[in-house]
LOLOVO-504538 format. One line per field, with one value per residue (C-alpha): residue number from 1; x, y, z. Coordinates in nm, 3 decimals. Layout:
! residues N
n = NUM,...
c1 = X,...
c2 = Y,...
c3 = Z,...
This chain:
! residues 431
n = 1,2,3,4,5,6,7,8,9,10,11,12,13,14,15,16,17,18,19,20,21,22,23,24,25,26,27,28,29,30,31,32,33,34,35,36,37,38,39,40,41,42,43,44,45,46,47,48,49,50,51,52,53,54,55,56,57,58,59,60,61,62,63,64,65,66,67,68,69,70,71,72,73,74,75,76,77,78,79,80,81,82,83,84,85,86,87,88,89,90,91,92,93,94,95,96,97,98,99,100,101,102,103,104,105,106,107,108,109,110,111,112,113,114,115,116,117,118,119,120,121,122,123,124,125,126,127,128,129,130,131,132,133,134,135,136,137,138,139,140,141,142,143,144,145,146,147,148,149,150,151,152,153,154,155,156,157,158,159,160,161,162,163,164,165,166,167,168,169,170,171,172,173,174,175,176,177,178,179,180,181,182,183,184,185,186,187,188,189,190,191,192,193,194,195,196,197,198,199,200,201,202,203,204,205,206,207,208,209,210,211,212,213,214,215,216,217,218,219,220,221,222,223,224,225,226,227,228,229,230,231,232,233,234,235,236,237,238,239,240,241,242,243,244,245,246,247,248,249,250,251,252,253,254,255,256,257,258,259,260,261,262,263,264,265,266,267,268,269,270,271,272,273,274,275,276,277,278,279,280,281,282,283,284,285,286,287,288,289,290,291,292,293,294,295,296,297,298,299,300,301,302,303,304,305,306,307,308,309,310,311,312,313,314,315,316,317,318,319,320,321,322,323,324,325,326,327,328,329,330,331,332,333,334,335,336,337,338,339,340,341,342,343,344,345,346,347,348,349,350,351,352,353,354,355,356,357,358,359,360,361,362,363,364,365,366,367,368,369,370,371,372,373,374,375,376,377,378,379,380,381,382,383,384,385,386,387,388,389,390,391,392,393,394,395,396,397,398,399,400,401,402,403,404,405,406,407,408,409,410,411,412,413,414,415,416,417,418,419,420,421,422,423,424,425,426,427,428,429,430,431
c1 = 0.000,0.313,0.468,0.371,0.427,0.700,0.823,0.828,1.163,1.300,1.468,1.785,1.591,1.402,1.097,0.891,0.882,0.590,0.567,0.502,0.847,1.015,0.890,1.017,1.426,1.348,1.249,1.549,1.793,1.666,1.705,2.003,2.191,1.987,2.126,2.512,2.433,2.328,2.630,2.868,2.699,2.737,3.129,3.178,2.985,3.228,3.532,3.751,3.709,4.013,4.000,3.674,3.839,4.136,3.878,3.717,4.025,3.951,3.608,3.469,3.222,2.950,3.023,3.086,2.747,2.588,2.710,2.601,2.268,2.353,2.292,2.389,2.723,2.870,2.689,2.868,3.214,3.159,3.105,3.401,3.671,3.929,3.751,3.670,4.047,4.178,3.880,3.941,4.284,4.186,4.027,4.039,3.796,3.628,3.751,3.548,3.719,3.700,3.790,3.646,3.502,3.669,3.538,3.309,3.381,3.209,3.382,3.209,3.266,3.475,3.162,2.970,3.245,3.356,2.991,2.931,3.261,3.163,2.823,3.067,3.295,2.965,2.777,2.491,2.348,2.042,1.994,1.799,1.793,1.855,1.879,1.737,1.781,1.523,1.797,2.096,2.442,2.808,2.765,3.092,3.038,3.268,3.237,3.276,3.560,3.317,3.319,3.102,2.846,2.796,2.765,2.859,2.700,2.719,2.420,2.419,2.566,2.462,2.695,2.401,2.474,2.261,2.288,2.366,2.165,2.246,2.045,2.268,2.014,2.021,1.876,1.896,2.025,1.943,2.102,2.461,2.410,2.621,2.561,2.440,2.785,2.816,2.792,2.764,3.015,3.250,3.421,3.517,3.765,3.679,3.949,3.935,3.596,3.672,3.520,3.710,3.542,3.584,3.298,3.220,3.316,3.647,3.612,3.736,3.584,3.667,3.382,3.416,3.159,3.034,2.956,2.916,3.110,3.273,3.624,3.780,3.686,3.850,3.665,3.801,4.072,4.067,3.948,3.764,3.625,3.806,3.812,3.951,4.067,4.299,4.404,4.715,4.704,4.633,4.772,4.497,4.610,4.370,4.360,4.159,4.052,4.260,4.578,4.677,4.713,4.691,4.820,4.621,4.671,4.390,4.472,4.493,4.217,4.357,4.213,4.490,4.739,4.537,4.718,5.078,5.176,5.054,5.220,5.185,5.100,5.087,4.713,4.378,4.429,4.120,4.254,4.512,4.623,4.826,5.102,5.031,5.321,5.243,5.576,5.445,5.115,5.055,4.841,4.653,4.602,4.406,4.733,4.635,4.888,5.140,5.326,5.264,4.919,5.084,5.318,5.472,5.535,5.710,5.447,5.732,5.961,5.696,5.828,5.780,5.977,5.943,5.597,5.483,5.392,5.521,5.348,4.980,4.807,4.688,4.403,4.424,4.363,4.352,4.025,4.103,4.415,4.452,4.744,4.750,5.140,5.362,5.549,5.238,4.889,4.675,4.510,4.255,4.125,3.991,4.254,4.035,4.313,4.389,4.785,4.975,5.273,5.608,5.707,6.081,6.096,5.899,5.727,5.429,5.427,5.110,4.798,4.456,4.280,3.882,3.777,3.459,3.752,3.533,3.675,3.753,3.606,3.679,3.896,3.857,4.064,4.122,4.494,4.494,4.458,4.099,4.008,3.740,3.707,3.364,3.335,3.187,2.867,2.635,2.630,2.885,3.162,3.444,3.594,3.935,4.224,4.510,4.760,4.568,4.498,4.177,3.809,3.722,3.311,3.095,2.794,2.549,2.316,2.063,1.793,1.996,2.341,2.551,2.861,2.981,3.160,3.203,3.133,3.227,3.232,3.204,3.234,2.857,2.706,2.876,2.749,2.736,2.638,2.526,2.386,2.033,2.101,2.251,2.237,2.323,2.371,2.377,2.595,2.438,2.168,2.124,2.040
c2 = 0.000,0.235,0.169,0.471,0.666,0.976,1.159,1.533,1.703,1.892,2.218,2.305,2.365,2.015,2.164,1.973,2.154,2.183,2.053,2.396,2.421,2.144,2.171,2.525,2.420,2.162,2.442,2.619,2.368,2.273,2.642,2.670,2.347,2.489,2.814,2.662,2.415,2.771,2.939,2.676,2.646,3.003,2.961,2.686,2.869,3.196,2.997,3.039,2.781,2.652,2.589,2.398,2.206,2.113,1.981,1.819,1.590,1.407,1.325,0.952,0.898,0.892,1.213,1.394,1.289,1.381,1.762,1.778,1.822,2.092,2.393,2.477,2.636,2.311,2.067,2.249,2.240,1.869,1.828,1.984,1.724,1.823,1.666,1.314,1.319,1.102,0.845,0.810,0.721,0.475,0.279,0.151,0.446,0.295,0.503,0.653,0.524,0.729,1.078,1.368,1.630,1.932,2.228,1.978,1.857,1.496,1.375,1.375,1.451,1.256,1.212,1.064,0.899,0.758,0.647,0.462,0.302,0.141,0.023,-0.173,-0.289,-0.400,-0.501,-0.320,-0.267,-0.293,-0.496,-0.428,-0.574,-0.343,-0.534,-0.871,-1.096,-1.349,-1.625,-1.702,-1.486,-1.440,-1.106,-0.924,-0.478,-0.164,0.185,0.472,0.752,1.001,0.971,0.670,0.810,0.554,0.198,-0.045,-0.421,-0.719,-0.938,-1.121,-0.991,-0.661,-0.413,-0.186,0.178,0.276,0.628,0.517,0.785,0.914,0.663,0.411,0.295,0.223,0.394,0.251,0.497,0.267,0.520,0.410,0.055,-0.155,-0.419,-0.651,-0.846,-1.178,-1.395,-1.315,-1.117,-1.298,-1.026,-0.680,-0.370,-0.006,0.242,0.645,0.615,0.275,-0.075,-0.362,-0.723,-1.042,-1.269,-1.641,-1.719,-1.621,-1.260,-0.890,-0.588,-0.192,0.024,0.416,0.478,0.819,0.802,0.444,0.432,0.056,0.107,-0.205,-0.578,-0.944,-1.185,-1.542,-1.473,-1.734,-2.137,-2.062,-1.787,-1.515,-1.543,-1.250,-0.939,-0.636,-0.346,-0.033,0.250,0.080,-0.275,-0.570,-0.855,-1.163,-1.519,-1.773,-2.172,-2.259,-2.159,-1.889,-1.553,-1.326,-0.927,-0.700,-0.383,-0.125,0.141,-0.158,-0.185,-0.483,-0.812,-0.975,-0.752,-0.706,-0.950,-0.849,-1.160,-1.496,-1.586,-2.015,-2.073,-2.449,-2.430,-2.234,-1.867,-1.749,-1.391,-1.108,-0.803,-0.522,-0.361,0.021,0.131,-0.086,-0.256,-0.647,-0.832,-1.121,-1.400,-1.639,-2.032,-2.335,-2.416,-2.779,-2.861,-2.542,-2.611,-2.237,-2.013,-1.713,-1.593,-1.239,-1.152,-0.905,-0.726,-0.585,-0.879,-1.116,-1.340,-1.515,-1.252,-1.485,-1.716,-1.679,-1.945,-2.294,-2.417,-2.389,-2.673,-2.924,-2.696,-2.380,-2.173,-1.805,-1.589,-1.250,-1.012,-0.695,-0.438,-0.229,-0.038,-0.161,-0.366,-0.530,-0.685,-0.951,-1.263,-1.478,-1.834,-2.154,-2.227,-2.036,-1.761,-1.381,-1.305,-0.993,-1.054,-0.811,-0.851,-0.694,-1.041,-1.226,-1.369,-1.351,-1.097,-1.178,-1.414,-1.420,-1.770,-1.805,-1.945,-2.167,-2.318,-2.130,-2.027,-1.651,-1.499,-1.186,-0.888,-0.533,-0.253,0.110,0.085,0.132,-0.140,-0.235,-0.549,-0.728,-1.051,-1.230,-1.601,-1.855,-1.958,-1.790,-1.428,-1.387,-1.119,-1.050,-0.698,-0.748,-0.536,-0.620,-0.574,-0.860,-1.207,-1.252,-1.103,-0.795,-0.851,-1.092,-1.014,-1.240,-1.125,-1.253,-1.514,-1.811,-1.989,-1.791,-1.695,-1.307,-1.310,-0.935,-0.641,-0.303,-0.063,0.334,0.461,0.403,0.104,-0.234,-0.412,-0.742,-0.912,-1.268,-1.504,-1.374,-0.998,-0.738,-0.688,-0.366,-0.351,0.025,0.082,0.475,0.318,0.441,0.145
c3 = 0.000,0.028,-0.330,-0.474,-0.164,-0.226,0.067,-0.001,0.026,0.323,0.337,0.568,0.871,0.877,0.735,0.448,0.131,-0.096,-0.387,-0.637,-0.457,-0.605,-0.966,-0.953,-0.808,-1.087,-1.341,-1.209,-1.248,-1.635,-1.718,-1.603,-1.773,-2.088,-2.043,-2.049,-2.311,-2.527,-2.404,-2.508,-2.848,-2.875,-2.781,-3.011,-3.296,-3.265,-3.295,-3.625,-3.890,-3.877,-3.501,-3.565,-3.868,-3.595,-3.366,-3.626,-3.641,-3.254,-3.369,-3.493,-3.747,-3.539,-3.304,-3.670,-3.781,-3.483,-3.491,-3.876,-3.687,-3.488,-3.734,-4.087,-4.054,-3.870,-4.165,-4.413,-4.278,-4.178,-4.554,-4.685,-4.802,-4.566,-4.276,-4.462,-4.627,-4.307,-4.347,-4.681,-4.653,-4.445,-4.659,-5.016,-5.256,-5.568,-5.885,-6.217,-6.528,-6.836,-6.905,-6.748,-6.972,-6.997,-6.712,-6.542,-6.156,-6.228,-5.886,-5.567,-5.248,-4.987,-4.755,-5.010,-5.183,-4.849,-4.789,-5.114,-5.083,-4.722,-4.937,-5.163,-4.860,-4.653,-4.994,-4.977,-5.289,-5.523,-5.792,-6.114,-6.490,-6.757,-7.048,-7.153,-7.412,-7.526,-7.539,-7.430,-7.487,-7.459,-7.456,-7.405,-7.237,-7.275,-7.125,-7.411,-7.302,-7.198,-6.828,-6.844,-7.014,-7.316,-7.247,-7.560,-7.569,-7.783,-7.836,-8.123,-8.439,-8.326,-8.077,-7.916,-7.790,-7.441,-7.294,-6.895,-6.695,-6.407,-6.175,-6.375,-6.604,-6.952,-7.255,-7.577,-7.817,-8.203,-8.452,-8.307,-8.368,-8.541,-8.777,-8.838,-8.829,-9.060,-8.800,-8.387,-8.187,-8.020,-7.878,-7.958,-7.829,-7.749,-7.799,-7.940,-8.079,-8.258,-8.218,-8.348,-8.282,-8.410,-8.524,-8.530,-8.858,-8.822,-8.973,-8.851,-8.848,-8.730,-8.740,-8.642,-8.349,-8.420,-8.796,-8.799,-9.083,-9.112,-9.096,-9.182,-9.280,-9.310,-9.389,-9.341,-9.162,-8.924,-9.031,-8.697,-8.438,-8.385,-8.029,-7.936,-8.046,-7.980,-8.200,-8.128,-8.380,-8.744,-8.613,-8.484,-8.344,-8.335,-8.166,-8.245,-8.154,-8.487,-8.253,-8.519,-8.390,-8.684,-8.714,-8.924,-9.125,-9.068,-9.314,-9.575,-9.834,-10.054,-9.899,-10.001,-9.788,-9.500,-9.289,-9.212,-9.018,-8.908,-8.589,-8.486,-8.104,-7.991,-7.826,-7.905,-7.844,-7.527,-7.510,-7.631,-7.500,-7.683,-7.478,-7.398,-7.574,-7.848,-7.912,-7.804,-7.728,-7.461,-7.590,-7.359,-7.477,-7.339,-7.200,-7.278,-7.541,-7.426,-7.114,-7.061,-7.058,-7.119,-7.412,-7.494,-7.903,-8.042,-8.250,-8.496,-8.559,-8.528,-8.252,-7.942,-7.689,-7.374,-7.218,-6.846,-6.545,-6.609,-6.292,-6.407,-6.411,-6.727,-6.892,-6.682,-6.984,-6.972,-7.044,-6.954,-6.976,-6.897,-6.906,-6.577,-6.679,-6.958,-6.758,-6.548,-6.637,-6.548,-6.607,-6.485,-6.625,-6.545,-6.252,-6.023,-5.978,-6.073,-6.135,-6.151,-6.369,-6.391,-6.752,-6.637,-6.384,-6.605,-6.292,-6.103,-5.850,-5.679,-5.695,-5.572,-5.530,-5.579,-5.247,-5.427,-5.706,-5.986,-6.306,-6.274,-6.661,-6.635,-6.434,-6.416,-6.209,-6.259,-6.185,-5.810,-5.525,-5.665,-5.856,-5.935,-6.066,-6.229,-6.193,-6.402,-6.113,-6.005,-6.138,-5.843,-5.867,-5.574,-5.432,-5.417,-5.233,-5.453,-5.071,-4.917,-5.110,-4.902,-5.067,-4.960,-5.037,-5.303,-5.501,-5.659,-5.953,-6.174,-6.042,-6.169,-6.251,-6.521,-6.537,-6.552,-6.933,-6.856,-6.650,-6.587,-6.279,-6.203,-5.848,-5.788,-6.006,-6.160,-6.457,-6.527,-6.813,-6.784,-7.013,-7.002,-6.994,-6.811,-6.464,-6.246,-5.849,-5.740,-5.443,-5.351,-5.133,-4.789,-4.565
C-alpha cells in the first residue's frame, strides 16, 4: 500500500517543502543546464574555422554525424573534403574510369564517396535488370571515353549503344548501332571512338563509333572464331581456336594484304592483349597442349619474346588479360586464380585464389589497389584489395546460374552481363 508513496523534500531547517516548490528548483535547475548548453553552443559557434576544422580531427564517425545536426554552418564544414580526407585514406575508394570532360567537376565529395565506398565494402546494394535478351548470350560490355556516359554491348551480331543515366540505367540509343555483323560477336575492343570485334566465322571488323562508318573488314581470316581481339594504332592482333594468332593492317584496303603476319602458337588462343606502348602483345592459350598459358610476341619482328607461369596446371587456360602499366597486367582463367605478372621479372608478383575453385572470366581494375574478378557460377563477382589475397566482399546477380563473361564498374554502379542480360547492383543506397 506504500509503493507509490513519495516523501516530499526537506529544506535546511528540517521543514517539508511543498511541492510547487520542487517543480520550480526543478524548473530552475533545467534552465540553467539549458542556459550553459546555449552558451557553449554560442562559444563553439564563434570559434575560427580553422579551429573547428582542428577539432574536427579528434572526432569519430559517429560524433561527426551527430554535430552535422547541430545547425547549418557546422553541416557544411563537416562536408568539406578536408575533414573526410583522413577516413578516406583509411580505406580503399572505388575510382570513375574514363575521361572527365573538360570544365566539369564529375567527382564527388569525400563524404559521399567515403559512404558509397563502405556500401561496396559492406555489400549493400540494389539490384535491377537493364537489359534482356530473349535467349541465351556471350555477350561481351565496354564503357565509351566520356566519363562513363555511353555503355557499348554485344548481343548477337549486333553491338548496341545505351545512354547510362544518371540513376545508372540504360537507354537505348538505335542510330549508333552496329551491324548486323556476318555472323555473332565474339568479342570486340573499345578504344578512341573505334570498335574492333571479331565474329564467329572467323572474320574482322573496325567500325568508327560516331559516324558508324565501317572502318575495316576481313573476312576469313581465321578457319575458326576469332576469339579474341585487340588493336594499337592501325595494327589488330587476333587469336583464335585454330591456334593462329593473326596481325592485321587497318589502313589496308587490298584483302589480299590485310594480314601483315601470321604468328603459330601451340594451343587455341582465349585472349590477347596489346602492350600500352604498343611494341608487343601477350596471348593467352588453353594451355592444354602449351606447357605455358601465357606468351609475350614481339608485335614488330613477329616473334615469341618470352611465355609466363610454367606451374599452371593441365588446362588452366587463360580468359582475360589486362594491361595495368607496360610492364604489369593480369590474367585470370579456369585455374580459379587472378595473377599480376612483372614482364621486367617475367614472374608472377602476386595471386589471388577463388575461395569456391570457380573459373575466374573476367577482371577489371582502374589501376589502383581495386580489382574485381567475375566467376563462371552464379552471377557472383568479388571486391578485391590487390595488398591482401583474401576477398574484400561478393555479389550475386541474376535469379539463376551464369557466369559473368564481362562487367564493368564506375564509383557508384557495376554491370554485369550474364547469359540472359545485363544486370546492375547500385551501391548509392542508404540502408
Amino acid at each position: 500500500m506504500f509503493k507509490n508513496f513519495v516523501i516530499p523534500p526537506q529544506s535546511e531547517n528540517g521543514v517539508l517543502e511543498s511541492p510547487m516548490a520542487t517543480i520550480e528548483s526543478q524548473s530552475s535547475y533545467e534552465g540553467s543546464t539549458q542556459t550553459r548548453c546555449l552558451n557553449a553552443e554560442k562559444q563553439l559557434m564563434e570559434l575560427p574555422e580553422d579551429i573547428l576544422y582542428l577539432l574536427f580531427r579528434y572526432l569519430d564517425l559517429c560524433s561527426l554525424g551527430r554535430l552535422c545536426r547541430v545547425c547549418r554552418k557546422l553541416r557544411r564544414l563537416i562536408y568539406t573534403d578536408s575533414v573526410w580526407l583522413r577516413f578516406t585514406r583509411q580505406q580503399m575508394v572505388i575510382k570513375d574510369l574514363g575521361h572527365r570532360p573538360k570544365g566539369k567537376s564529375c567527382t564527388p565529395n569525400l563524404k559521399e564517396q567515403y559512404r558509397v565506398t563502405r556500401n561496396w565494402i559492406k555489400g549493400r546494394n540494389r539490384e535491377t535488370a537493364v537489359v534482356k535478351y530473349r535467349s541465351k548470350q556471350l555477350p561481351w560490355m565496354h564503357f565509351d571515353d566520356d566519363y562513363n556516359k555511353t555503355m557499348w554491348l554485344s548481343i548477337g551480331s549486333y553491338i548496341k549503344c545505351y545512354k547510362v543515366l544518371s540513376n545508372g540505367l540504360f537507354h537505348e540509343n538505335c542510330q549508333r548501332m552496329l551491324g548486323p555483323l556476318p555472323s555473332d560477336v565474339t568479342r570486340f575492343v573499345f578504344k578512341d571512338s573505334v570498335i574492333v570485334t571479331g565474329c564467329r566465322e572467323g572474320s574482322v571488323v573496325a567500325w568508327d563509333c560516331n559516324t558508324q562508318e565501317k572502318l575495316f573488314h576481313c573476312a576469313n581470316v581465321h578457319k575458326e572464331d576469332s576469339q579474341c581481339v585487340d588493336f594499337h594504332g592501325d595494327i589488330i592482333v587476333s587469336g583464335s581456336r585454330d591456334a593462329t594468332i593473326k596481325i592485321l593492317n587497318m589502313q589496308e584496303k587490298d584483302s589480299k594484304r590485310q594480314v601483315r603476319a601470321t604468328l603459330h602458337s601451340e594451343d587455341r588462343l582465349w585472349s590477347v592483349a596489346m602492350n600500352p606502348d604498343g611494341t608487343s602483345f601477350t596471348s593467352g592459350n588453353a594451355c592444354c597442349n602449351s606447357k605455358f598459358p601465357l606468351q609475350v610476341w614481339d608485335l614488330y619482328k613477329g616473334i615469341l619474346d618470352c611465355s609466363l607461369g610454367s606451374n599452371h596446371r593441365h588446362g588452366a587456360g587463360v580468359l582475360d588479360i589486362k594491361y595495368e602499366t607496360p610492364f604489369t597486367l593480369l590474367s585470370c582463367g579456369y585455374d580459379s586464380f587472378a595473377r599480376l605478372w612483372d614482364l621486367r621479372t617475367n614472374k608472377c608478383e602476386l595471386m589471388w585464389e577463388e575461395p569456391f575453385n570457380s573459373a575466374v572470366y573476367c577482371v577489371k581494375t582502374h589501376g589502383n589497389y581495386t580489382m574485381l574478378t567475375g566467376t563462371a557460377r552464379h552471377g557472383m563477382t568479388r571486391l578485391w584489395d590487390k595488398r591482401v589475397t583474401k576477398s574484400i566482399q561478393f555479389y550475386y546477380a541474376g535469379q539463376r546460374s551464369s557466369p559473368v563473361y564481362s562487367m564493368a564498374f564506375n564509383s557508384k554502379h557495376l554491370y554485369l552481363a550474364l547469359d540472359k542480360g545485363v544486370s546492375l547492383l547500385d551501391f548509392t543506397v542508404y540502408k
